[in-house]
Each structure stands twice: as C-alpha cells, then as structure tokens.
C-alpha positions in Angstrom: -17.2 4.3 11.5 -15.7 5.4 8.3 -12.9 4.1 7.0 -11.3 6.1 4.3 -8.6 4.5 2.2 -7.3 7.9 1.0 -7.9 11.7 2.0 -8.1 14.5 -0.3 -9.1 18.2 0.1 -10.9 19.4 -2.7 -9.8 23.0 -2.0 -6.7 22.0 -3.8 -6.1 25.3 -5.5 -3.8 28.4 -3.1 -4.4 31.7 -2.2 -1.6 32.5 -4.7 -3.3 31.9 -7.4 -6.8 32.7 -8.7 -9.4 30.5 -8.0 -11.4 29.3 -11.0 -15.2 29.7 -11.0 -15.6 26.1 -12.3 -13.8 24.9 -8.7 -15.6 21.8 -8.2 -16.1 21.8 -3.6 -13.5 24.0 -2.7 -14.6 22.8 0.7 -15.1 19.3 0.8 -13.1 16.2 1.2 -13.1 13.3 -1.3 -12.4 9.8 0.1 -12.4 6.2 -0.7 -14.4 4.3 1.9 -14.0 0.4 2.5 -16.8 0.7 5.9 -19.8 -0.5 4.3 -18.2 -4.1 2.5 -18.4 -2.2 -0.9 -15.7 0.8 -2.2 -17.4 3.7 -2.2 -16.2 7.8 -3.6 -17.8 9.6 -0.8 -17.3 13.3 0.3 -17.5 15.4 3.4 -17.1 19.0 4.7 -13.4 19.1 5.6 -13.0 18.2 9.4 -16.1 16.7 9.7 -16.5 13.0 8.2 -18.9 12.2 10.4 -21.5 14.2 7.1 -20.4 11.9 5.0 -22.7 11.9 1.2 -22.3 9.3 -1.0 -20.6 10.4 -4.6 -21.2 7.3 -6.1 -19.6 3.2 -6.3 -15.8 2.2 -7.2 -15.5 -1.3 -8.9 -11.2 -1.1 -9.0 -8.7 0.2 -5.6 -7.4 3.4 -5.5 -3.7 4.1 -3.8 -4.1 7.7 -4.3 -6.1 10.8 -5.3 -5.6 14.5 -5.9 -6.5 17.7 -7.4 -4.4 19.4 -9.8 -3.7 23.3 -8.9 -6.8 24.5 -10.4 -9.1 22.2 -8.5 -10.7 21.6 -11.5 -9.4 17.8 -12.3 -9.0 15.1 -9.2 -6.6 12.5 -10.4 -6.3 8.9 -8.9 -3.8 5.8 -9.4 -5.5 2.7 -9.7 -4.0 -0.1 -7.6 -5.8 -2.9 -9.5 -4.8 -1.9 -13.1 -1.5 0.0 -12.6 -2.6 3.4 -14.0 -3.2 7.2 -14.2 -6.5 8.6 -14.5 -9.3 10.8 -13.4 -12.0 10.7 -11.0 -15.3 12.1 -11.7 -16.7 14.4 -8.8 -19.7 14.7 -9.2 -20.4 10.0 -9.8 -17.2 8.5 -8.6 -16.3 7.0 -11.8 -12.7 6.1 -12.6 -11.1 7.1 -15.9 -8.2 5.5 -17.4 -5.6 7.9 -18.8 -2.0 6.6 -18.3 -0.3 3.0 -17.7 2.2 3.4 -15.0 5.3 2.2 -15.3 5.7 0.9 -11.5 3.2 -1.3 -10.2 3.9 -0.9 -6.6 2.8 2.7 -5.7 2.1 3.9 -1.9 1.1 6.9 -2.0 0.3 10.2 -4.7 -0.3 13.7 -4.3 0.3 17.0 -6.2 1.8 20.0 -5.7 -0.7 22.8 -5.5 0.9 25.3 -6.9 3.9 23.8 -9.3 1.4 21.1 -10.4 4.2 18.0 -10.2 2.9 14.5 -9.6 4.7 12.7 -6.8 4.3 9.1 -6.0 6.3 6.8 -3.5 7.3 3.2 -4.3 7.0 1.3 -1.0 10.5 2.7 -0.3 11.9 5.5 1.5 12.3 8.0 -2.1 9.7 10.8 -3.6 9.2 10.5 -7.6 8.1 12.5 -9.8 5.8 11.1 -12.4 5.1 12.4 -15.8 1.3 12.1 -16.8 1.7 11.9 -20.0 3.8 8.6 -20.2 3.2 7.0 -16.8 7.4 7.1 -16.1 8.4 7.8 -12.2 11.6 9.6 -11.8 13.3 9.5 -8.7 14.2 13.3 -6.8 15.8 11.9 -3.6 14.6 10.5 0.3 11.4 11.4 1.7 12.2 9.5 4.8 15.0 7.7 7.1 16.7 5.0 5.8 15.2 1.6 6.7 11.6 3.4 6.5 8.6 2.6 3.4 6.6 6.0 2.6 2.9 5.6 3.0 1.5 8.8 2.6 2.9 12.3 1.0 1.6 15.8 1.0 2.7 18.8 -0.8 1.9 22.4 0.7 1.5 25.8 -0.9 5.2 26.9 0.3 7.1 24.3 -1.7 7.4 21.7 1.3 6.9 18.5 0.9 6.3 16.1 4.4 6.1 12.0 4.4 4.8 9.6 6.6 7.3 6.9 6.9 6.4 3.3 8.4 9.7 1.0 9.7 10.3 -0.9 13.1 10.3 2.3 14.9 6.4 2.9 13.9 4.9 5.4 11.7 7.5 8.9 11.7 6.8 12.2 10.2 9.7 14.1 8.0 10.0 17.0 6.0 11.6 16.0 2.7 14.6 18.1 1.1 14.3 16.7 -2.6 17.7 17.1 -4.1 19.4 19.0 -1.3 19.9 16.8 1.7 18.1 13.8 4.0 14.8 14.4 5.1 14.2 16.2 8.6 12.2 14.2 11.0 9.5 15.8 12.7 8.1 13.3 14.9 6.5 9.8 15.5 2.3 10.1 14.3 1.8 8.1 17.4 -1.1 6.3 15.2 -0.3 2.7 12.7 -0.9 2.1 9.5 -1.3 5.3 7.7 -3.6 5.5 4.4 -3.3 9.7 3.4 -1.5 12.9 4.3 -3.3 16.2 3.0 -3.0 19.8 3.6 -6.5 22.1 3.5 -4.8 24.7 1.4 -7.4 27.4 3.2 -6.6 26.6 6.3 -2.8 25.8 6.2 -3.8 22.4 8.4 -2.3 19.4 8.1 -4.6 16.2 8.2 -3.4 12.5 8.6 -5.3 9.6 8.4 -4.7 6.0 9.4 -6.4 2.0 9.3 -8.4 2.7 12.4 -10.5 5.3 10.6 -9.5 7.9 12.9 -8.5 11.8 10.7 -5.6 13.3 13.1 -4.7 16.5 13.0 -0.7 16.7 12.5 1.3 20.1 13.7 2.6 21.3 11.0 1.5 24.3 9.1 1.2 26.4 5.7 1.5 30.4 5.4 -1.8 31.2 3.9 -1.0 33.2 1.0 -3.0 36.4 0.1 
C-alpha cells in the first residue's frame, strides 16, 4: 500500500489560462511516499496510485508541495530544514531557495491562477508567504476555532477549502480570507489527513489521509474554457 505524505496534481495550471508547452505531466500526480522504509518522489496518473513510477530518492521531509500557475516549477517546504525550495520532476531532488521564517508549517499549496503561496501553522489561520523572504503573513481562519489545519487547497474560482483536525475529528470548511469565519462543509469521515488537492481539469477534489487511502471529497470547480 502506498502511503503518500503529500498529494499534488501536476496539472496545476487552469483552463483560464494558456497552458505552456514546457508543462512538465499535466496528468500525473507527484507524491512523497514513506511505504517502502525509505522517502521516495514518486508519481502516478491522477486517480490511479495503484501505477505508481518511481521519480527518484528524498534524504530530508517534505510538509508540502505544489506547482506554481504555469505548471512549470513544483515547490516544496522542507520539514527538516525549515525552508522554501524546489523539487525537480523529472529526479526528486530538493532545492533550497528560501529560509522560512516559521518552523512549524502543516500544510502548503498555491493558488493556480493568482499564484499566492499559502501555508498553515498548526493553527486554525491561512498565511500567505512571500517566496522571496520566507515571511508568513496572516489573511484570517481557515477553520473553526479550537481546530489545527492540516491540509489546504486552492481552486481555479478563488476558493480556498481546509481540512481541520480538533476533538470533533477531521472537518472540511470553505475559508473566507478576510471577509468572515470559514463555512463548514462537513466531517471527512477519515483521521489524520496529509494533503488536499484539486485536479484543475477535472474540477475534483482529492483528500488523502495516514491510512494511505486517496478519498474523493464533494466539492467541485467550474472548469473554465
């Protein structure tokens, strides 16, 4: 069985825009996987885990990884020495670009078409964080009060949904940065959740938690033409 740390759809760039010819697997999923006793970058068509290919070994532990809007760069946080950097496609290797400024990141995505890192902070608020000089700003509650964000994922309409853990078990909101409390949406009925992530093509909504088990959460994107 698989056990991916962290989900992310490589077909990061929307309809909206145009899609670059140097997209780098506009249809496969990039994952960190803990199942074989070693970390591994591995990737698989997306819905389908079970053809997993090996990208290539990861010596540090990555919280997080996304593309940026054109699908060209996949970006990673790196647990074990607190920064930004980059993750090379095609061997898995981690590049150090950034020193964060928090050391206690949950979870990172970025929004596909506005191109703003978010990160949580083992609390219940959404940051943004600026590349360039590691800082995390907060923009307001991704989920209830009393609740830790574990996973974040941004769509192609602006929204922005959390998976929040707390004694209730793990809920799903919609977050309203700046403009109110989140909206819940309903409980994942799965624990410990490890990544959120929309397939920008097909507007679905995966989820995927510690028993190595990819869920499919009802919620949806417009797909834009």
């Amino acid at each position: 069985m698989i056990v991916v740390r962290f989900l992310i759809v490589g077909a990061g760039f929307c309809f909206a825009a145009a899609v670059p010819a140097s997209a780098f697997g506009a249809d496969l999923v990039f994952a960190q996987n803990f199942s074989t006793g070693t970390k591994q970058i591995v990737s698989f068509p997306v819905g389908d885990p079970n053809n997993m290919t090996l990208v290539g070994p990861l010596t540090d532990t990555l919280t997080g990884m996304d593309f940026d809007p054109g699908a060209n760069v996949l970006w990673a946080i790196n647990f074990a020495t607190h920064t930004l950097g980059t993750v090379n496609p095609a061997t898995g290797t981690y590049a150090q670009t950034t020193l964060l400024a928090a050391s206690n990141i949950s979870a990172f995505p970025i929004d596909p078409v506005a191109g703003t890192f978010y990160v949580s902070t083992s609390d219940r608020y959404v940051y943004s964080l600026d590349p360039a000089t590691g800082e995390a700003t907060k923009l307001g509650a991704g989920a209830a009060a009393g609740a830790e964000i574990r996973a974040l994922a941004a769509d192609c309409n602006g929204r922005l949904f959390a998976l929040g853990s707390n004694v209730e078990g793990d809920i799903l909101y919609q977050a309203h940065l700046g403009v109110g409390e989140p909206t819940l949406i309903g409980s994942a009925e799965y624990s410990g959740p490890t990544s959120l992530e929309f397939d920008n093509h097909s507007g679905v909504l995966y989820a995927w938690f510690f028993a190595g088990v990819a869920v499919t959460a009802r919620s949806t994107q417009r797909r834009h033409s």
